[in-house]
C-alpha positions as CSV (number, residue, x, y, z in Angstrom):
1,X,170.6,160.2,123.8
2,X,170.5,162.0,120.4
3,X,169.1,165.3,120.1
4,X,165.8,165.9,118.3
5,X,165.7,167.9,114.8
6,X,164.9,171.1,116.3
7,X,166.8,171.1,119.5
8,X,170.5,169.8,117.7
9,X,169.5,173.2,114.8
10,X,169.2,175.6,117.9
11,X,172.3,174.1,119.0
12,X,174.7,175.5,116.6
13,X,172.7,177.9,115.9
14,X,170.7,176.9,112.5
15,X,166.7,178.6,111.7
16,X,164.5,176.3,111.8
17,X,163.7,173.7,108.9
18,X,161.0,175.9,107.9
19,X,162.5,178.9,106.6
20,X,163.0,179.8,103.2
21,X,166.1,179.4,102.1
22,X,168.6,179.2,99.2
23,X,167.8,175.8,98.2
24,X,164.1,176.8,98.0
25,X,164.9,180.1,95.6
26,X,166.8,177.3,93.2
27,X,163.5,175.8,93.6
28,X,161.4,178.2,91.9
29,X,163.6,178.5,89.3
30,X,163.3,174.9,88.8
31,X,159.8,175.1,88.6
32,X,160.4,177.7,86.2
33,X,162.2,175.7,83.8
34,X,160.2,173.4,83.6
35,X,162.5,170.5,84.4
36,X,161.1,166.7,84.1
37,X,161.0,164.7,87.2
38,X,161.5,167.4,89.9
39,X,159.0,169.3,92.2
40,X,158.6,172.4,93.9
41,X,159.6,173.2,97.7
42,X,156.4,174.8,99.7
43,X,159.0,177.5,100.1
44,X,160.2,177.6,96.7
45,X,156.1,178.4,95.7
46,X,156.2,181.1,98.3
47,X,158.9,182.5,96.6
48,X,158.0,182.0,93.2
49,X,154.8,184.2,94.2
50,X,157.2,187.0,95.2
51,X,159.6,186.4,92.3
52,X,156.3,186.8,89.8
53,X,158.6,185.5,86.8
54,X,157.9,187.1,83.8
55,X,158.9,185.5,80.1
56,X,162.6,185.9,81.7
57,X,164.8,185.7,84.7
58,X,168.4,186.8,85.3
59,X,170.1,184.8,88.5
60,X,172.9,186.8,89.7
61,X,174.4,184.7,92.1
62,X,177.0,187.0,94.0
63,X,179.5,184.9,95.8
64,X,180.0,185.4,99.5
65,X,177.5,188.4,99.4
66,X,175.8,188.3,103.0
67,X,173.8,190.4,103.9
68,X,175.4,192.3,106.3
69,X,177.4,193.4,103.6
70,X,174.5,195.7,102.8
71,X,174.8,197.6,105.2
72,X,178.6,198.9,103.8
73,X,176.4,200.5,101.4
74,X,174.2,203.8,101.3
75,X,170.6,203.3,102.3
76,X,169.6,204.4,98.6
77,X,171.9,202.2,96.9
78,X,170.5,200.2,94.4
79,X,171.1,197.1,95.9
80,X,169.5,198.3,99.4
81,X,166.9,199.6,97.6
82,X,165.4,196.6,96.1
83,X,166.3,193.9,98.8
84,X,163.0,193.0,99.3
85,X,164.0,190.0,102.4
86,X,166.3,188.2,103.7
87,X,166.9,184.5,103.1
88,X,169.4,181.7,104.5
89,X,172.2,179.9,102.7
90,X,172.2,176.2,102.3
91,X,174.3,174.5,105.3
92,X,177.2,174.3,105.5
93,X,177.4,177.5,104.2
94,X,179.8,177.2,101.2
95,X,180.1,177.7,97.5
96,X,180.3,173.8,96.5
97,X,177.1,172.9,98.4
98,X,175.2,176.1,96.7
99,X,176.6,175.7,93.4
100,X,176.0,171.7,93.4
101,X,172.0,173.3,94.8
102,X,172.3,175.2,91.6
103,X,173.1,172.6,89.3
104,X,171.1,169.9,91.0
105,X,167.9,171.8,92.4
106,X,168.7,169.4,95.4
107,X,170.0,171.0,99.0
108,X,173.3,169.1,100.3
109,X,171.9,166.1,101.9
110,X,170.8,164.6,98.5
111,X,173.5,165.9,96.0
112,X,175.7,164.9,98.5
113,X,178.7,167.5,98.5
114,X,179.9,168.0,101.9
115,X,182.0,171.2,101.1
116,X,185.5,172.7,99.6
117,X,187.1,168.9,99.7
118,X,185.9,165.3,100.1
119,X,187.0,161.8,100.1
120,X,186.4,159.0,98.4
121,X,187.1,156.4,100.8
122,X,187.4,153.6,97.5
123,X,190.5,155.4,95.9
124,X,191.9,156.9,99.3
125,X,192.0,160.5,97.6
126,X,190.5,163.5,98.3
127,X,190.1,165.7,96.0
128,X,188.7,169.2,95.0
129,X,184.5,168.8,94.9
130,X,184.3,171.9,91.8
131,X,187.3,170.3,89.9
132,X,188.0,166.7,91.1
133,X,191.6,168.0,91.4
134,X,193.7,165.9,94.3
135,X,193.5,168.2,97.1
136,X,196.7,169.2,97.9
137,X,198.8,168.9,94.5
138,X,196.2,170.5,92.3
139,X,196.9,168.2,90.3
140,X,193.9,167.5,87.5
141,X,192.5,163.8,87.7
142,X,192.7,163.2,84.0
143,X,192.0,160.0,81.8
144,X,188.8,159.5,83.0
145,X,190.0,158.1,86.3
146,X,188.0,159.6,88.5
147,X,184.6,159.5,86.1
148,X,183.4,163.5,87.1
149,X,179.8,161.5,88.1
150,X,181.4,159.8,90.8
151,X,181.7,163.0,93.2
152,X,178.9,165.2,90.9
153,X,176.4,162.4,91.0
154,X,173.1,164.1,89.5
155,X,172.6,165.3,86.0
156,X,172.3,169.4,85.8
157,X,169.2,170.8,85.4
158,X,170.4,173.0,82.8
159,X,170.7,169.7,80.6
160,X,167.3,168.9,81.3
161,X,165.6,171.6,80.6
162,X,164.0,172.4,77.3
163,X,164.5,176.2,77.4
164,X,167.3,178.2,76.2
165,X,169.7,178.8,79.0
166,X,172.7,181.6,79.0
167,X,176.0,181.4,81.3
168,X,178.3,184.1,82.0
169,X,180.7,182.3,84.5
170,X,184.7,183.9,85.4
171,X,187.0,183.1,82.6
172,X,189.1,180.8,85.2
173,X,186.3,178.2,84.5
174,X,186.9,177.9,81.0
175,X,186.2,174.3,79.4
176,X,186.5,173.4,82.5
177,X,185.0,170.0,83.6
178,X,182.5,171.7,86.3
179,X,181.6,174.3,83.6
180,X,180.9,171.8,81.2
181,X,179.2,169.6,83.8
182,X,177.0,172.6,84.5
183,X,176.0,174.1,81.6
184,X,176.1,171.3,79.2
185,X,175.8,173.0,75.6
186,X,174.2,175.8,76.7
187,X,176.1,179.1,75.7
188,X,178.8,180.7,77.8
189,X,180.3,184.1,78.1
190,X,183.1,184.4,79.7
191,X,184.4,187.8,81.7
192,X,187.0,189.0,83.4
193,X,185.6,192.0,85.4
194,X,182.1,192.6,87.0
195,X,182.0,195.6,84.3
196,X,182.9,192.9,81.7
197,X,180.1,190.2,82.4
198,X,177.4,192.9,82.6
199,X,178.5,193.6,79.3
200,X,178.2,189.7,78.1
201,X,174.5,189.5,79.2
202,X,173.2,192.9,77.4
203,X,175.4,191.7,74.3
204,X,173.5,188.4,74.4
205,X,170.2,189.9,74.8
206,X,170.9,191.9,71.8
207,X,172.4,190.1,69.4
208,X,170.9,186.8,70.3
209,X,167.3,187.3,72.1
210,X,166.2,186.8,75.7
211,X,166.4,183.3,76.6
212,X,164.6,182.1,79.6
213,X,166.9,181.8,81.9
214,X,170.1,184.0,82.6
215,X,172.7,182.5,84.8
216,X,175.6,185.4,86.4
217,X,178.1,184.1,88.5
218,X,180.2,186.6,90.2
219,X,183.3,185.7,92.1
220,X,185.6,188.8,92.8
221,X,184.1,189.7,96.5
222,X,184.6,185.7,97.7
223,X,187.9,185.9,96.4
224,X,189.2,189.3,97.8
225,X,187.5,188.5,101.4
226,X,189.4,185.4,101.5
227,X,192.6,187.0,100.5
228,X,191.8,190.1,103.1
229,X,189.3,189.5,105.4
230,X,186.3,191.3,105.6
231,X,187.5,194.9,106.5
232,X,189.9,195.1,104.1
233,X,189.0,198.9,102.6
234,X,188.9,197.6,98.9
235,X,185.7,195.6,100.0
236,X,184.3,198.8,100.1
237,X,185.2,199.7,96.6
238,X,184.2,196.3,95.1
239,X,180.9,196.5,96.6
240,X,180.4,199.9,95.0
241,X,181.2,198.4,91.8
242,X,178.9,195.6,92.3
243,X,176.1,198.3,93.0
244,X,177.0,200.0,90.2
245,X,176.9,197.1,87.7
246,X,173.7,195.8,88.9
247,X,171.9,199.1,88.8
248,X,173.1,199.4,84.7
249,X,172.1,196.1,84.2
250,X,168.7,196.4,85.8
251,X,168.0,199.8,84.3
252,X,169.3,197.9,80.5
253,X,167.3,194.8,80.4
254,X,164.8,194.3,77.7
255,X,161.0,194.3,79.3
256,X,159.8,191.2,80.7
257,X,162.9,190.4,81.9
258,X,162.9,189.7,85.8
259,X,166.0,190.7,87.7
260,X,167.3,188.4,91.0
261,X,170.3,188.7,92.9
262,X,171.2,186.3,95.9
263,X,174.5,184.8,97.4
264,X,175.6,181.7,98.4
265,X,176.9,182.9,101.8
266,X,179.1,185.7,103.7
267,X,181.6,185.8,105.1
268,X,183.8,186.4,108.5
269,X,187.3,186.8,109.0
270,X,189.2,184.1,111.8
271,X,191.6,185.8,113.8
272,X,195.1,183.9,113.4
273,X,195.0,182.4,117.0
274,X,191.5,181.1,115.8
275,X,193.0,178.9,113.3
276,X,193.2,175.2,114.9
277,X,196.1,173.4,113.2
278,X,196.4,169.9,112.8
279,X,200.1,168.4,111.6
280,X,201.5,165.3,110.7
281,X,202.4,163.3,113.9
282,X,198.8,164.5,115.5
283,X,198.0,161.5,117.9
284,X,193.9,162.4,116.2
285,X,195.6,160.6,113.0
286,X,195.8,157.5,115.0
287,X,191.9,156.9,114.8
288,X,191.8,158.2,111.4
289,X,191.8,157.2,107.7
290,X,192.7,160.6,106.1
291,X,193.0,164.6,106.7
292,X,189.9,166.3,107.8
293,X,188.2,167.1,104.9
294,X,185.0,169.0,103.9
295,X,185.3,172.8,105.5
296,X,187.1,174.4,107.8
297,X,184.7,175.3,110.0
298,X,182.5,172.1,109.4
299,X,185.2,169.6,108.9
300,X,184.4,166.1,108.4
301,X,186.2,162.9,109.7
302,X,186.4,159.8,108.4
303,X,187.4,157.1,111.2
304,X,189.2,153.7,111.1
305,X,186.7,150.8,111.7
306,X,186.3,149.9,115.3
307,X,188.2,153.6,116.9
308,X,185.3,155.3,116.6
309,X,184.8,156.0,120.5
310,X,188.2,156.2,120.6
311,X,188.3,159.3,118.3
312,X,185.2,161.1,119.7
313,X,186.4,161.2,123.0
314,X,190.1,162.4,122.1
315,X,188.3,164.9,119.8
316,X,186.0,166.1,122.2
317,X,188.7,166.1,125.7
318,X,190.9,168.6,123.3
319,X,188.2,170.6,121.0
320,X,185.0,170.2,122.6
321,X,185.0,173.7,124.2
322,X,185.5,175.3,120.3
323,X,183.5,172.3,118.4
324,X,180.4,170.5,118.7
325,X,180.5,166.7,116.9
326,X,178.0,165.0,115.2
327,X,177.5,161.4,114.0
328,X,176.6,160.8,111.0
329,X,173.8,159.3,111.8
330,X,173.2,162.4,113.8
331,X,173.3,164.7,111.0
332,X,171.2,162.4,108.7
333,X,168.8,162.8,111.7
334,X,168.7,166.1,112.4
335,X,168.3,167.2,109.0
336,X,171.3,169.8,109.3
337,X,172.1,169.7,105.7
338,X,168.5,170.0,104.3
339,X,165.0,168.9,105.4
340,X,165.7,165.1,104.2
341,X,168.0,162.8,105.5
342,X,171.5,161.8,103.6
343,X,170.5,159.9,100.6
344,X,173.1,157.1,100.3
345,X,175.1,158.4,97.5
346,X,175.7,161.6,100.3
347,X,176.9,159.0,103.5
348,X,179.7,158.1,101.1
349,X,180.7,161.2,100.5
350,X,180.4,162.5,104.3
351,X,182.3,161.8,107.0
352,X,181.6,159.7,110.1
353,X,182.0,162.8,112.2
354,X,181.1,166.1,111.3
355,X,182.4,168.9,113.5
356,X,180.5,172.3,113.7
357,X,182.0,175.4,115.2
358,X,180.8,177.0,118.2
359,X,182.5,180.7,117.7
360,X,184.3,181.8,114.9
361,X,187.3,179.1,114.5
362,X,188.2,176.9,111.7
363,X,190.4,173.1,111.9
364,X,192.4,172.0,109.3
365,X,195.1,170.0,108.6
366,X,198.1,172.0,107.6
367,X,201.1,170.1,105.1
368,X,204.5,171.0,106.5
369,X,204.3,170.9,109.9
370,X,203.5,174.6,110.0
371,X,200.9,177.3,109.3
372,X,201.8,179.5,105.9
373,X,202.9,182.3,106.6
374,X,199.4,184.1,105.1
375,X,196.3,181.5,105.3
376,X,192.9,182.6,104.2
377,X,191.7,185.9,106.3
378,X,188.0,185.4,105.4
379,X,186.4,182.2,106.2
380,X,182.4,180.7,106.1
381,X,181.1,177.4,105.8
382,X,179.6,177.5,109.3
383,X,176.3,178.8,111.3
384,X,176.7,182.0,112.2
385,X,174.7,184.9,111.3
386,X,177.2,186.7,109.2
387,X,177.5,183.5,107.3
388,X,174.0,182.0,106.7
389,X,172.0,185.2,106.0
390,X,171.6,186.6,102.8
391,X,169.8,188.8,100.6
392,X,167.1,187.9,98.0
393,X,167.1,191.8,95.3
394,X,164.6,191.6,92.8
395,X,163.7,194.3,90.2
């Protein structure tokens, strides 16, 4: 029998559909901007009463900054000091389902991203869901063969918006086809150090005016906790920096201008024996059409007609004791990925299994019959605290 809503949520560990959350702060800036053809969450007006906009915001959206993070700092820091709660990522917890929330004002079960990779069952490819890159090559899909609407299937707010709009996004991201997806022909800064891309913003404000809406995406701590794991000691330093940067940019802004600082998710670090490999030659390939895709600690499966009982239980005899599965149907159900069901144009990008997992453990297939000799330290996409919790800073 399939679980209700709330009971499958308390299984792996989700808060309930009610509270606010990441999707519902995107929300209230969608409100804010005053974008045609989209509403409000109930959240998202809660939050827009504590937000109290003025004639301008500035979204920093720190990637991987959980909250317990926070606590790696003094108890005066700036950040500490104006973290006024405590909200919860979008599910699964991962930078491709946050930044497509960003870009669509829609959580995951209607824009449809399922996480770092998916598949599109009509081409037999995975690629890449911020660069529609093939998966494992890295090799661009150029030529227009893979038209960037087929995997980002709903126009950016930030093209739909009548007010003026500024970017600072890494310089990696340069004319790329997410950033121009994204922002359109808005302006873009581009930095290359937290220090840098404060800089960019106060330029802006001064040479150019104080447009609505300021968007600040800041990569360096995702990228280092994934390199190092989460104790690495120049976490501490980076956070520091962060701090630092945040407080000058809070204490230079222009009147009127409304500072808020969020994160898409933590992170945690997966011990090496955590790490479930899966090689070619894996008897699981037998009931499937390609490599789990989506994230490694919600990986999604996408099953040859007719083996799909066949699959759950060889999946569940070896795995079950370090990962729940779910139908899809299941999912849709339960609301996991939002408060809606999957809209259509999500069901073809998701799998027909989704597994979740229980402790801290991550699957992935693994090219070369063996594990590299250094895979990613730092890890999130799943449900637990560390991951899902993060902080909502306003000044």
């Amino acid at each position: 029998m399939m679980k209700g809503k709330k009971e499958l949520r308390n299984l792996i560990g989700l808060p309930p559909s009610s509270a606010v959350n990441f999707s519902d702060l995107i929300s209230s800036f969608v409100f804010f901007l005053e974008v045609s053809g989209t509403a409000i969450s109930l959240r998202g007006k809660d939050l827009l009463r504590t937000i109290e906009p003025r004639n301008s915001i500035v979204f920093v959206f720190v990637d991987g900054l959980g909250s317990h993070f926070l606590s790696r700092l003094p108890d005066h820091a700036f950040l500490n000091r104006n973290r006024v709660q405590d909200i919860f990522s979008v599910f699964p917890s991962t930078t491709p389902c946050a930044m497509l929330n960003c870009s669509t004002g829609l959580e995951p079960a209607l824009h449809g991203i399922p996480g770092r990779w998916t598949f599109l069952r009509d081409r037999d490819i995975q690629v890449n869901t911020l660069t529609i890159a093939e998966r494992f090559s890295g090799k661009p899909v150029v030529n227009g063969e893979i038209p960037p609407d087929e995997v980002w299937k709903i126009p950016s707010i930030f093209t739909r918006t009548e007010k003026e709009v500024f970017f600072v996004i890494p310089g990696i991201f340069t004319r790329s086809l997410f950033e121009r997806y994204l922002c359109g022909s808005n302006p873009v800064g581009r930095y290359h150090s937290v220090t840098h891309a404060v800089d960019l913003i106060l330029d802006y404000f001064r040479d150019s005016g104080i447009p609505a809406f300021s968007f600040l995406y800041l990569l360096d701590l995702d990228t280092m906790l994934h390199n190092y794991g989460t104790e690495f000691r120049e976490v501490d330093t980076l956070l520091e920096t962060i701090n630092a940067q945040m407080d000058r940019l809070a204490a230079s802004l222009p009147a009127g201008v409304r500072l808020c600082i969020s994160a898409d998710h933590g992170q945690i670090t997966i011990p090496p024996g955590n790490r479930i490999p899966l090689f070619d030659g894996d008897p699981l390939f037998e009931c499937l059409e390609t490599y789990p895709y989506g994230e490694p600690r919600v990986p999604h499966f996408s099953v040859k007609k007719g083996l799909e009982d066949d699959f759950k239980g060889s999946f569940l005899k070896r795995f079950g004791s370090l990962f729940h599965l779910f139908s899809l149907e299941e999912v849709s159900e339960s609301r996991l990925f939002g408060r809606n069901e999957l809209s259509e144009s999500a069901k073809k990008l998701y799998g027909d299994f989704i597994g979740v997992a229980k402790n801290r453990h991550t699957f992935r297939y693994y090219q070369g019959n063996a594990l590299p000799d250094r895979g990613d330290l730092g890890e999130h996409g799943g449900s637990d605290p560390e991951e899902i919790i993060i902080p909502l800073i306003l000044t």
